[in-house]
N, CA and C atoms of all chains as a GROMACS GRO file, in nm:
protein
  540
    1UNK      N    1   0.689   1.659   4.098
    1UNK     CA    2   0.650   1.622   3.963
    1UNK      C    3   0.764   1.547   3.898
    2UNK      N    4   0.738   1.467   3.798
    2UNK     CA    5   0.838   1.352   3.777
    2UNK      C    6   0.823   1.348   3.624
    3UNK      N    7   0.921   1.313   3.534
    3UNK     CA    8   0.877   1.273   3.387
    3UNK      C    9   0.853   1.138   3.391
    4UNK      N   10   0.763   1.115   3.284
    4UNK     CA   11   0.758   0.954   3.240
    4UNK      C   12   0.733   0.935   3.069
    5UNK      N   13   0.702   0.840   3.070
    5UNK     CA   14   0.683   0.804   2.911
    5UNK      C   15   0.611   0.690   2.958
    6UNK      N   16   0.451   0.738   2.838
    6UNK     CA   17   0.309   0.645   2.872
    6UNK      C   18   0.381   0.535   2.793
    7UNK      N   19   0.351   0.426   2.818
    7UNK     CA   20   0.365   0.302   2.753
    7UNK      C   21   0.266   0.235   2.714
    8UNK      N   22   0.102   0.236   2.769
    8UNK     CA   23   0.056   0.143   2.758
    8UNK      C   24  -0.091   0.216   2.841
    9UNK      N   25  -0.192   0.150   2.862
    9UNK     CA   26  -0.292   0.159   2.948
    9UNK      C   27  -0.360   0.044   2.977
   10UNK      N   28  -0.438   0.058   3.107
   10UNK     CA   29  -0.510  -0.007   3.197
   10UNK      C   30  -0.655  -0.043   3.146
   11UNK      N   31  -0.714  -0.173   3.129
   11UNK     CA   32  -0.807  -0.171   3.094
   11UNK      C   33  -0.920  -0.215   3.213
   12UNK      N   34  -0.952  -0.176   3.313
   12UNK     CA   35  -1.090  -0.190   3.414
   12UNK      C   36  -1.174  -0.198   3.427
   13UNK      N   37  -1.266  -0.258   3.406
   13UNK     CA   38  -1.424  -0.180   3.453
   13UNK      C   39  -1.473  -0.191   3.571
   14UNK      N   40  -1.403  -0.303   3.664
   14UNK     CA   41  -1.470  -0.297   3.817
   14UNK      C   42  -1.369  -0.194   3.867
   15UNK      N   43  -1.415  -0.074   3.906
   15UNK     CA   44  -1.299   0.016   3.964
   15UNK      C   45  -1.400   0.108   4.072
   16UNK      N   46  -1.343   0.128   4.177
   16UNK     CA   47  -1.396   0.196   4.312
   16UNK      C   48  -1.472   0.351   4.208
   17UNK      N   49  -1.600   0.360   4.278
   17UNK     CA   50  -1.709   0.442   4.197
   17UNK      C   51  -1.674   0.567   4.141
   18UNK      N   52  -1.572   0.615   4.237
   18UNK     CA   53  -1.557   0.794   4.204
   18UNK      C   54  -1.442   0.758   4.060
   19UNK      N   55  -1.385   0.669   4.040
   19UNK     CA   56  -1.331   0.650   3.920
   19UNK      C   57  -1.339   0.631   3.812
   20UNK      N   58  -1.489   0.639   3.797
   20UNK     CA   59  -1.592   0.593   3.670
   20UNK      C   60  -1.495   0.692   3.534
   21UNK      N   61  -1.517   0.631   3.465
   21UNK     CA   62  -1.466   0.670   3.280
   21UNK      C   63  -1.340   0.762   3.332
   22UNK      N   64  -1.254   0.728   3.436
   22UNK     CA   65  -1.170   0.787   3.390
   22UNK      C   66  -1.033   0.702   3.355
   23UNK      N   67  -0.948   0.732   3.250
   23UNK     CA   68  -0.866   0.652   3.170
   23UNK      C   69  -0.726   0.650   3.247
   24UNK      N   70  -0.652   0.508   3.266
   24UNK     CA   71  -0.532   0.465   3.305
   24UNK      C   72  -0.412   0.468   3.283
   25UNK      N   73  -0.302   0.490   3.256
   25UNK     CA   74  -0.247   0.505   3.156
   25UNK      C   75  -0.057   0.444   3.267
   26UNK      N   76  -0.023   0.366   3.198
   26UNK     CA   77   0.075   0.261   3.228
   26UNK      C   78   0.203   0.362   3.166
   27UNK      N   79   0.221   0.413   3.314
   27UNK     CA   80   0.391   0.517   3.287
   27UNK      C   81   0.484   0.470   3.328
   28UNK      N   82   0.636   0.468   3.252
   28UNK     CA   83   0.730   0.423   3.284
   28UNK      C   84   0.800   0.548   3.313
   29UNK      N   85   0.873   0.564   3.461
   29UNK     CA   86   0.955   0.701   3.483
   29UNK      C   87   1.051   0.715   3.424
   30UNK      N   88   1.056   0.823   3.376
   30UNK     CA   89   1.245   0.875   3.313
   30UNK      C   90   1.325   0.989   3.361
   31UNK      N   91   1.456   0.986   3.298
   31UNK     CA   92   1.524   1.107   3.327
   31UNK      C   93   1.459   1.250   3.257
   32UNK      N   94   1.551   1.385   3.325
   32UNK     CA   95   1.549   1.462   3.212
   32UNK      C   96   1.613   1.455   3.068
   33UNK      N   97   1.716   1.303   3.030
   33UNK     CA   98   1.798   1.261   2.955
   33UNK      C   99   1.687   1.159   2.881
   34UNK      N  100   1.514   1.167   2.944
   34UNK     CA  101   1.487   1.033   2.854
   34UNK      C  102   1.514   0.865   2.900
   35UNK      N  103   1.621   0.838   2.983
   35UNK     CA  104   1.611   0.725   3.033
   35UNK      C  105   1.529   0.679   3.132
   36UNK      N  106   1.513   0.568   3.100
   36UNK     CA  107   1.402   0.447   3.214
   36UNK      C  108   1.465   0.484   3.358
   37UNK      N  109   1.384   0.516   3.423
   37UNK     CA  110   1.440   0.530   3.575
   37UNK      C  111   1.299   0.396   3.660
   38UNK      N  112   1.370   0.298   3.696
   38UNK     CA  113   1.269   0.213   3.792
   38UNK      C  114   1.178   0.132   3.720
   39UNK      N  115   1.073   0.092   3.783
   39UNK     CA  116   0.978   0.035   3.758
   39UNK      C  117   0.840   0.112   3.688
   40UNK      N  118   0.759   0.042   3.585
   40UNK     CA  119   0.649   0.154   3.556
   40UNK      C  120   0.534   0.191   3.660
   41UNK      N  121   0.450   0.257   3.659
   41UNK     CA  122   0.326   0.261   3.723
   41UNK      C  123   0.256   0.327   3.658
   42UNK      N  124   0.124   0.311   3.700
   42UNK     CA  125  -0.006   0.364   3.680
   42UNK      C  126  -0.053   0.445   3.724
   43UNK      N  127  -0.075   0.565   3.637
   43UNK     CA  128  -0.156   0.664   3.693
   43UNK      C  129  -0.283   0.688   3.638
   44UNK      N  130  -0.350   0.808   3.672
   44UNK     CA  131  -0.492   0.830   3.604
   44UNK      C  132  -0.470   0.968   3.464
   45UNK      N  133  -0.500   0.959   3.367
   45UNK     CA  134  -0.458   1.090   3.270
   45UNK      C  135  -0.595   1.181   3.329
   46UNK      N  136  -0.496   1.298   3.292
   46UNK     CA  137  -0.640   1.386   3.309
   46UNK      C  138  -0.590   1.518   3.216
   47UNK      N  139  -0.509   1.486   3.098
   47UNK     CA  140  -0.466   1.553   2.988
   47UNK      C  141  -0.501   1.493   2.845
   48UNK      N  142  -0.509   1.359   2.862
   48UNK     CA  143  -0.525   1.334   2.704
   48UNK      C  144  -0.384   1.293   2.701
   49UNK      N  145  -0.357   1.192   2.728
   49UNK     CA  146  -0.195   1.146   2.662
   49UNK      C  147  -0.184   1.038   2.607
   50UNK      N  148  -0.135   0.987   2.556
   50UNK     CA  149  -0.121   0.897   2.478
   50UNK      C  150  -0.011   0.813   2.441
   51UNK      N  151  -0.009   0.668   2.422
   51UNK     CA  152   0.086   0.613   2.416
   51UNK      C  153   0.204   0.650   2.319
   52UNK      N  154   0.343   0.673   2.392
   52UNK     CA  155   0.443   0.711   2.326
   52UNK      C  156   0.517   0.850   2.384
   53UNK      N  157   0.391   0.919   2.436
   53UNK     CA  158   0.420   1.035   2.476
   53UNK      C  159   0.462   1.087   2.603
   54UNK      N  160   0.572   1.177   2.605
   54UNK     CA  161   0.636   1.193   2.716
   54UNK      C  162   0.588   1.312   2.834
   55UNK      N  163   0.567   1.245   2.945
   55UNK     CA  164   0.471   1.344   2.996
   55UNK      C  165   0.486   1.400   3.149
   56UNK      N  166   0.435   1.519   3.201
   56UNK     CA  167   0.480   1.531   3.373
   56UNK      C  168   0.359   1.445   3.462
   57UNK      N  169   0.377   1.381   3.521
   57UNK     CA  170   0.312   1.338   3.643
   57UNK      C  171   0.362   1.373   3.798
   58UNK      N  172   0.224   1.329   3.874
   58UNK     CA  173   0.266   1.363   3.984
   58UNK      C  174   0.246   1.268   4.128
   59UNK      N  175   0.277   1.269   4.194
   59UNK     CA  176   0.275   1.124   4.288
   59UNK      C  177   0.170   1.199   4.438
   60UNK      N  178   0.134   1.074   4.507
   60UNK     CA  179   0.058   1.127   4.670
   60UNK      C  180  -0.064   1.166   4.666
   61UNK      N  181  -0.111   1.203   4.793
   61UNK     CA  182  -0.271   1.270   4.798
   61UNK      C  183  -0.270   1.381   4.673
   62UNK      N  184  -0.150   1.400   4.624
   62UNK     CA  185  -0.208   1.557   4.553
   62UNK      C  186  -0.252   1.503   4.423
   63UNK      N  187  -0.226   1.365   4.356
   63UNK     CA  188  -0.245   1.354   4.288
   63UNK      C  189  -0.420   1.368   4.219
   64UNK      N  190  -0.502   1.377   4.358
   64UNK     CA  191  -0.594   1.355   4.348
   64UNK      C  192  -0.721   1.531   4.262
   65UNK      N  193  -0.576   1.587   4.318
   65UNK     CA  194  -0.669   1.747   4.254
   65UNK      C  195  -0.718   1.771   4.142
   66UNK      N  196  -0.598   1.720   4.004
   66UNK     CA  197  -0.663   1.776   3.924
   66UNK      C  198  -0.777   1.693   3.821
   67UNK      N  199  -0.834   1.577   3.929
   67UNK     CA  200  -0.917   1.510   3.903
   67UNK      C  201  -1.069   1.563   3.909
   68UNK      N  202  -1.168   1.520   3.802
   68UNK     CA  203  -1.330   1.599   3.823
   68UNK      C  204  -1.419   1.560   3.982
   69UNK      N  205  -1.286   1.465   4.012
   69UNK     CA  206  -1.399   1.445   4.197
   69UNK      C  207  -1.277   1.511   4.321
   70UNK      N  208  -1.351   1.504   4.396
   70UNK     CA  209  -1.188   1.581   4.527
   70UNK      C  210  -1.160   1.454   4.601
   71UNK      N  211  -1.268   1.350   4.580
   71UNK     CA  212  -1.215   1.255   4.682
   71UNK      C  213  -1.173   1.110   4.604
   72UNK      N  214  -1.057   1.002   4.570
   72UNK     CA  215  -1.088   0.914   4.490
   72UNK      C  216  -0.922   0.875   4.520
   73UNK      N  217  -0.964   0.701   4.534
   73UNK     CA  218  -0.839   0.686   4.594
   73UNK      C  219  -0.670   0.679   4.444
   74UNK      N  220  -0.687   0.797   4.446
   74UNK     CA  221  -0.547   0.752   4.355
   74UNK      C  222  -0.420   0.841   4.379
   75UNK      N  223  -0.311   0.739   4.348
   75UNK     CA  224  -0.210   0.777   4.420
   75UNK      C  225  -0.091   0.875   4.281
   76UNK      N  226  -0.121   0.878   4.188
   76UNK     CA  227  -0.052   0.945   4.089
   76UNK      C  228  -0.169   0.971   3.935
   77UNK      N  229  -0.096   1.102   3.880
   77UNK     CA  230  -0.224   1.126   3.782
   77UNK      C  231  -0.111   1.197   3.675
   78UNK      N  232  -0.123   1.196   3.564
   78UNK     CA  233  -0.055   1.313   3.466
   78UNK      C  234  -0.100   1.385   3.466
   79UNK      N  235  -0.084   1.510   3.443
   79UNK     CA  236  -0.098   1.670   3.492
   79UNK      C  237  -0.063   1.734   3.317
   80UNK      N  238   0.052   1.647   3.270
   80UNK     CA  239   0.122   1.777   3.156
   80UNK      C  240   0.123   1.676   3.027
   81UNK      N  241   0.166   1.704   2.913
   81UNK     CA  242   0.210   1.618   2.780
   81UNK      C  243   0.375   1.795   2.731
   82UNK      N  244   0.467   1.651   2.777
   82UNK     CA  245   0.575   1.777   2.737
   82UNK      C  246   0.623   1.761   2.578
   83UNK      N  247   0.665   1.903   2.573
   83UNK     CA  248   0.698   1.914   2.461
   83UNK      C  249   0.808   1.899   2.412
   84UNK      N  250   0.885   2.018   2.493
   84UNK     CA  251   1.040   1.972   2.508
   84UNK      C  252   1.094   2.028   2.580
   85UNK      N  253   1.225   1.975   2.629
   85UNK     CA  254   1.281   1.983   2.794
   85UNK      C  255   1.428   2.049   2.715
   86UNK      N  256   1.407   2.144   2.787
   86UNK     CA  257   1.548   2.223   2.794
   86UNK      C  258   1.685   2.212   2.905
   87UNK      N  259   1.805   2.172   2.860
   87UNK     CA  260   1.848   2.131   2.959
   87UNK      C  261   2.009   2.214   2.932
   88UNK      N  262   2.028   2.294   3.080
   88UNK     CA  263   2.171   2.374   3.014
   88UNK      C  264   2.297   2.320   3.081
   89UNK      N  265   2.368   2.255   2.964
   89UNK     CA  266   2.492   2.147   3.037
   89UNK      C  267   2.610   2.210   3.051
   90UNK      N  268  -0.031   0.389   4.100
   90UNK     CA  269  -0.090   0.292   4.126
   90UNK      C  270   0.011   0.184   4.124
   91UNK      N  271   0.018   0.065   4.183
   91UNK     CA  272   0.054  -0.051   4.154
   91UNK      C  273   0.013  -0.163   4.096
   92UNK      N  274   0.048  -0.248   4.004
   92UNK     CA  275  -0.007  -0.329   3.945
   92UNK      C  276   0.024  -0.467   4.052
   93UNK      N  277  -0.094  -0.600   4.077
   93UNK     CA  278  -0.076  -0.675   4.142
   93UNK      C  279  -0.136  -0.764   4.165
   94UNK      N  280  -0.185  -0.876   4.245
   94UNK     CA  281  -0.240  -0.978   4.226
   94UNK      C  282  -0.260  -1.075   4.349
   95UNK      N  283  -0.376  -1.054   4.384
   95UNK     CA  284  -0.441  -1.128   4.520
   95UNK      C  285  -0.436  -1.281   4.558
   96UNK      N  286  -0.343  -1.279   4.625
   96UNK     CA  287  -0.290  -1.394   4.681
   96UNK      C  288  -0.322  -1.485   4.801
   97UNK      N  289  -0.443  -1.374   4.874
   97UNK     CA  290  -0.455  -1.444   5.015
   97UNK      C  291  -0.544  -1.339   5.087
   98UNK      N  292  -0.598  -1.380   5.202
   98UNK     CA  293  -0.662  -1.258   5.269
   98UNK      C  294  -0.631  -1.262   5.425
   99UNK      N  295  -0.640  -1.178   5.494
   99UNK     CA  296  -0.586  -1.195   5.620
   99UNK      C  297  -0.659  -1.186   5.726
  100UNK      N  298  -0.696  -1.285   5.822
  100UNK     CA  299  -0.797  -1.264   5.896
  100UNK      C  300  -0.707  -1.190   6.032
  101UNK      N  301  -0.777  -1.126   6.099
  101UNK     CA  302  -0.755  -1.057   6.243
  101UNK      C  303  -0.873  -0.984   6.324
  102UNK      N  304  -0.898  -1.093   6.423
  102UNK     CA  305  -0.967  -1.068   6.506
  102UNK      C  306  -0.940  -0.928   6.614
  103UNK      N  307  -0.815  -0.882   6.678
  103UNK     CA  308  -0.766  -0.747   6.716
  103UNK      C  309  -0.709  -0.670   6.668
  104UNK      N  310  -0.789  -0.609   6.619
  104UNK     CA  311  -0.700  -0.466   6.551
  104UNK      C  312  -0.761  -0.343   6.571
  105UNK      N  313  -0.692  -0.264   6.536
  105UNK     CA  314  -0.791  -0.075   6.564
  105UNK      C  315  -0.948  -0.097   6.532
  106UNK      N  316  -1.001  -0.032   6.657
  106UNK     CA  317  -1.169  -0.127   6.586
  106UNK      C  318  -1.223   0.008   6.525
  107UNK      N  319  -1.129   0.106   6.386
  107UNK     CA  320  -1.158   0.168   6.296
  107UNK      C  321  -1.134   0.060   6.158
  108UNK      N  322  -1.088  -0.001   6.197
  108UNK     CA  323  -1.049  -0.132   6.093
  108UNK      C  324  -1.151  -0.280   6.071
  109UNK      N  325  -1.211  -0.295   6.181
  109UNK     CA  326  -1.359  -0.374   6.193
  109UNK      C  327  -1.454  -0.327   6.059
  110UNK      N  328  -1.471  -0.473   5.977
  110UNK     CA  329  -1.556  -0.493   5.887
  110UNK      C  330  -1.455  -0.442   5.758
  111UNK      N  331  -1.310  -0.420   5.767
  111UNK     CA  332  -1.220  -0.405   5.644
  111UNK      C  333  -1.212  -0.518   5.598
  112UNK      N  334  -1.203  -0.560   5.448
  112UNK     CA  335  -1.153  -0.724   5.422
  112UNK      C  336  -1.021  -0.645   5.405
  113UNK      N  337  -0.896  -0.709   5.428
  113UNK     CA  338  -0.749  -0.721   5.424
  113UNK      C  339  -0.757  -0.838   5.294
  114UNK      N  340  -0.635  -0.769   5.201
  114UNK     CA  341  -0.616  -0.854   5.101
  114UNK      C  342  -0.481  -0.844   5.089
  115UNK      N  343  -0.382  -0.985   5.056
  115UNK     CA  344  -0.251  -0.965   5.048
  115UNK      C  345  -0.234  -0.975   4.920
  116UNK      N  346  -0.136  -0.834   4.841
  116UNK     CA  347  -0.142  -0.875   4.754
  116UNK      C  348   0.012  -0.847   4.689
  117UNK      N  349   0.061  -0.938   4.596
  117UNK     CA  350   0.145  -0.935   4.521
  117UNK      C  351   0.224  -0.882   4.440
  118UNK      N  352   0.306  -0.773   4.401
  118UNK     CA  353   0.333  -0.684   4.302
  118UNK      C  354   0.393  -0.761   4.181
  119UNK      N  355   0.348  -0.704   4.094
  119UNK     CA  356   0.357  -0.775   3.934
  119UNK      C  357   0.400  -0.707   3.873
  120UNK      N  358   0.499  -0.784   3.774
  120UNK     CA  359   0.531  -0.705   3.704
  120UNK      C  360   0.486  -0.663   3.569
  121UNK      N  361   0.501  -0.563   3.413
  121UNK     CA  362   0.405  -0.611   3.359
  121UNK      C  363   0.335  -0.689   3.237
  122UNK      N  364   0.452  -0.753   3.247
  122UNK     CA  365   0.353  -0.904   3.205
  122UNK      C  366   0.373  -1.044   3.291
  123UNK      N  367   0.284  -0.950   3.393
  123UNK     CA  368   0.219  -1.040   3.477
  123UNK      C  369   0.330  -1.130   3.564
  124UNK      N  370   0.446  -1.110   3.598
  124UNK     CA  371   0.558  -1.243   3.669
  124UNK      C  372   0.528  -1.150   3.810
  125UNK      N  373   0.496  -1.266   3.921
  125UNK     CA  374   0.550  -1.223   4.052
  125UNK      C  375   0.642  -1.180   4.075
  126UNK      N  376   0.634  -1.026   4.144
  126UNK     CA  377   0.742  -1.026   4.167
  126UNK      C  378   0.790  -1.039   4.387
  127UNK      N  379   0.914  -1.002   4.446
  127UNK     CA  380   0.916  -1.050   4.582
  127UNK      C  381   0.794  -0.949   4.672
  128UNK      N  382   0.755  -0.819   4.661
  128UNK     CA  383   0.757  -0.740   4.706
  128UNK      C  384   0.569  -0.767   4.742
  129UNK      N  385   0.489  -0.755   4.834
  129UNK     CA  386   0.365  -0.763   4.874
  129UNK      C  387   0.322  -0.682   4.991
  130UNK      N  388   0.202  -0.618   4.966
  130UNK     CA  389   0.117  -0.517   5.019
  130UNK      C  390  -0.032  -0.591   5.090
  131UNK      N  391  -0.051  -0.556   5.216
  131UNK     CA  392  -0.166  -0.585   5.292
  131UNK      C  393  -0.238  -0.461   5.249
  132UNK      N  394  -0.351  -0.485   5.179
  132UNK     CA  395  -0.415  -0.371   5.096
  132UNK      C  396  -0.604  -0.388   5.138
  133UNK      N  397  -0.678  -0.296   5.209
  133UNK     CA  398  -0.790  -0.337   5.217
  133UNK      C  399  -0.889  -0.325   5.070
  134UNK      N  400  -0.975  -0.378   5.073
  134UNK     CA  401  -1.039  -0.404   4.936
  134UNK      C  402  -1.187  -0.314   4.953
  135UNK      N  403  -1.169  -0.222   4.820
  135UNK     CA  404  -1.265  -0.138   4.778
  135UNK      C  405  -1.398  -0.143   4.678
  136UNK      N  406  -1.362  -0.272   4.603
  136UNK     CA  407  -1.431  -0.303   4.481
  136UNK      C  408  -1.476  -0.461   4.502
  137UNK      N  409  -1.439  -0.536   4.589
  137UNK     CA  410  -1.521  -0.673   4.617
  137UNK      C  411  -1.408  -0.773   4.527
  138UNK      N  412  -1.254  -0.783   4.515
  138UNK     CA  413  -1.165  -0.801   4.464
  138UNK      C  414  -1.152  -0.963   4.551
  139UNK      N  415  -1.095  -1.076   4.440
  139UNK     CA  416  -1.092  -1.205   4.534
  139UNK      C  417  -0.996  -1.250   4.484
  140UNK      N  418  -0.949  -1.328   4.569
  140UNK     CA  419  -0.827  -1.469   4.517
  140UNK      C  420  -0.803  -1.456   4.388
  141UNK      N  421  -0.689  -1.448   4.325
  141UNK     CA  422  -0.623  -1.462   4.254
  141UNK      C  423  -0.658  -1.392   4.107
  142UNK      N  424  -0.707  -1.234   4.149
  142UNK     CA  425  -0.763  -1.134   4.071
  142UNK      C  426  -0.583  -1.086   4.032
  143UNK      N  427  -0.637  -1.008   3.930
  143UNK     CA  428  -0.524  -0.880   3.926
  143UNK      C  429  -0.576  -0.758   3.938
  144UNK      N  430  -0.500  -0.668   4.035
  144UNK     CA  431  -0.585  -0.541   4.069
  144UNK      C  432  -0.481  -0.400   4.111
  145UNK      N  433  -0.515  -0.309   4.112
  145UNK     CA  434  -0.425  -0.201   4.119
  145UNK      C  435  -0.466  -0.172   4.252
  146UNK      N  436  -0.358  -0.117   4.310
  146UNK     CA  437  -0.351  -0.067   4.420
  146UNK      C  438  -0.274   0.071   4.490
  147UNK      N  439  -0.364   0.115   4.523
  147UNK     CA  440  -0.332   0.282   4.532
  147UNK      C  441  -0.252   0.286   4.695
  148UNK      N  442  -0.156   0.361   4.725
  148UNK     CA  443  -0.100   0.383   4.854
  148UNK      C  444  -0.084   0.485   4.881
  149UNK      N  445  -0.041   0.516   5.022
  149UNK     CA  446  -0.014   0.586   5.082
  149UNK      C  447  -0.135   0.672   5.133
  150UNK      N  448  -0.122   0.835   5.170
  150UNK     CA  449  -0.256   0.911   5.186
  150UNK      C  450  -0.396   0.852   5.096
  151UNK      N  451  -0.318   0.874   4.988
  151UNK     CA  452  -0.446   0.872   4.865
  151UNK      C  453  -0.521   0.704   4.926
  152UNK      N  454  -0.478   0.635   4.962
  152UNK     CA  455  -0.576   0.511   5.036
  152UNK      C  456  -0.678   0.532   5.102
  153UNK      N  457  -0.660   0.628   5.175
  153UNK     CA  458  -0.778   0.678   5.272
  153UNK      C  459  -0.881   0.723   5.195
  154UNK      N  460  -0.865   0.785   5.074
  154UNK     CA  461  -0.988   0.874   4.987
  154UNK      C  462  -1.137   0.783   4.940
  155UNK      N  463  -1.142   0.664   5.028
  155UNK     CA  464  -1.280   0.594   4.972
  155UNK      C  465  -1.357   0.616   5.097
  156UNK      N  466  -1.493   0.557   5.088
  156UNK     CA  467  -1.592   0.558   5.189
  156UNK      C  468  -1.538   0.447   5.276
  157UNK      N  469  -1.447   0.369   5.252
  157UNK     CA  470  -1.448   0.257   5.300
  157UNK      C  471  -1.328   0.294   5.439
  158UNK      N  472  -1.241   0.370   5.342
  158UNK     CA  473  -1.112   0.384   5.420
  158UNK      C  474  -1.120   0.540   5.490
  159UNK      N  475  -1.222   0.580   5.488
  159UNK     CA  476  -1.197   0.749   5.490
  159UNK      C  477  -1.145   0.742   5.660
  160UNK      N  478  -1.031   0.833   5.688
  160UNK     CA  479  -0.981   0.842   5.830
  160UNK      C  480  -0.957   0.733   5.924
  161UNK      N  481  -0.919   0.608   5.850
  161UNK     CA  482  -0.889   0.516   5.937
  161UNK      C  483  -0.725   0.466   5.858
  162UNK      N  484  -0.695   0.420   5.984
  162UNK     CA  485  -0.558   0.374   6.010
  162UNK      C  486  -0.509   0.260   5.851
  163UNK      N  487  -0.540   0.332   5.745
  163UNK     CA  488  -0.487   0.256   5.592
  163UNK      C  489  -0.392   0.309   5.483
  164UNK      N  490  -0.309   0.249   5.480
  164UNK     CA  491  -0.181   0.288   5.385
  164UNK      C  492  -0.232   0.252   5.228
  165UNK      N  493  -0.271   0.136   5.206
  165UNK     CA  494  -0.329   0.110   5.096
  165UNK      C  495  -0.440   0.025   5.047
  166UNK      N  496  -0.475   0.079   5.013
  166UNK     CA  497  -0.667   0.033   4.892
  166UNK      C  498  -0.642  -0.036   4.774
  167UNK      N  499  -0.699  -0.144   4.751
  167UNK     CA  500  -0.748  -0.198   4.631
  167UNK      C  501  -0.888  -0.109   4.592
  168UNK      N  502  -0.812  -0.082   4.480
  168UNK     CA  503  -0.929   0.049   4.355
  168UNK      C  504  -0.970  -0.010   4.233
  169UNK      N  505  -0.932  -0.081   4.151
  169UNK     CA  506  -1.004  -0.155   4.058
  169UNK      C  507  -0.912  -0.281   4.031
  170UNK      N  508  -1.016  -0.391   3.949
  170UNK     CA  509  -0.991  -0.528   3.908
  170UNK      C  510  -0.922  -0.500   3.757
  171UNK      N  511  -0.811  -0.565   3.694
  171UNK     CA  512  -0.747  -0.497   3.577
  171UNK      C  513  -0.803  -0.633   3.480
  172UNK      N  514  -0.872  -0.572   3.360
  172UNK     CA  515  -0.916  -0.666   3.272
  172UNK      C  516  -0.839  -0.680   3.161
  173UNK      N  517  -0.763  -0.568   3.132
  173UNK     CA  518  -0.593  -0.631   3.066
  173UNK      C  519  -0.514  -0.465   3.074
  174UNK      N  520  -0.444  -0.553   2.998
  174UNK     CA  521  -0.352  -0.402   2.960
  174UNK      C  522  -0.327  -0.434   2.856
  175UNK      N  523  -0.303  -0.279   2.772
  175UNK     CA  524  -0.275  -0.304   2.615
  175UNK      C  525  -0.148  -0.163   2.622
  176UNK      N  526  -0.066  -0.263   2.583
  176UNK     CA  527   0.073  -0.196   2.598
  176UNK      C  528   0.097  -0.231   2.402
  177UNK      N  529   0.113  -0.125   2.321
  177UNK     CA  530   0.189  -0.113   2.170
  177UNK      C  531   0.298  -0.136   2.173
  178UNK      N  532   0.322  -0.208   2.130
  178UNK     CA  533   0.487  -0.258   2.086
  178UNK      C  534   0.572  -0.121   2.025
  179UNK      N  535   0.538  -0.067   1.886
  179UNK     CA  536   0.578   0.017   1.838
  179UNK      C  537   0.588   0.195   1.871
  180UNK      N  538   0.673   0.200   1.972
  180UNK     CA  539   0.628   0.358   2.021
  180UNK      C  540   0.721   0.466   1.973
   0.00000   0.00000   0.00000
């Protein structure tokens, strides 16, 4: 599981069938410090998140679980909307 | 997912004949607003995706999860055509 911060979303409508109405959402990865780590990507929400908000995602076949189908090709999904990260320095 | 952009398609007459009747699409990684960037993926196509679309592309295991790709020899799927993105300035 990885943090990111949504930036933005995907707007589709030709998208492979088992993906019907479900929403895109354009994550940029970060630290536990909040910084940009890499390049953004796209995952599928399946929390309700929203641009601005900092959130857990998750990468690979697993991403595919906590989706309403078992089979659908996607490779990362948000899972969490965090609140706040505790960190003991 | 990756964001990206269909550049070409690849014909091959020998390959795993679990791969017979795949279209192969080469496609481009973008960045996002839209600049090529070096990096490109041979991605088979799930949604009927053509020349010089922009389209996301799912890898690794999760490629296999369509009817198209189920248990055959594919790293990555084209999953939908991107009709924009709306990225807020103010976050």
């Amino acid at each position: 599981m990885y943090f990111g911060k949504v930036i933005g979303n995907v707007w589709a409508t030709k998208k492979y069938e088992a993906l019907f109405s479900m929403k895109m959402m354009i994550v940029q990865p970060i630290s536990a410090e909040l910084e940009s780590l890499g390049e953004p990507i796209i995952a599928v929400d399946t929390v309700g998140a929203g641009p601005g908000e900092i959130v857990v995602y998750i990468t690979a076949s697993e991403a595919v679980i906590p989706l309403p189908v078992d089979f659908a090709p996607v490779d990362a999904s948000i899972v969490g909307i965090v609140d706040t990260i505790n960190l003991a320095h | 997912m990756i964001l990206g952009k269909v550049i070409g398609t690849v014909w091959s007459t020998k390959k795993d004949e679990n791969l017979v009747g795949s279209k192969l699409l080469i496609v481009r990684q973008l960045s996002l607003d839209f600049k090529e960037k070096e990096n490109f993926v041979v991605a088979v196509d799930s949604v009927g995706a053509g020349e010089g679309e922009i389209v996301l592309v799912a890898t690794g295991s999760s490629a296999r999860q369509t009817n198209i790709t189920k248990n055959r020899p594919v790293d990555a799927v084209v999953m939908a055509i991107v009709d924009k993105l709306d990225i807020p300035v103010n976050q």
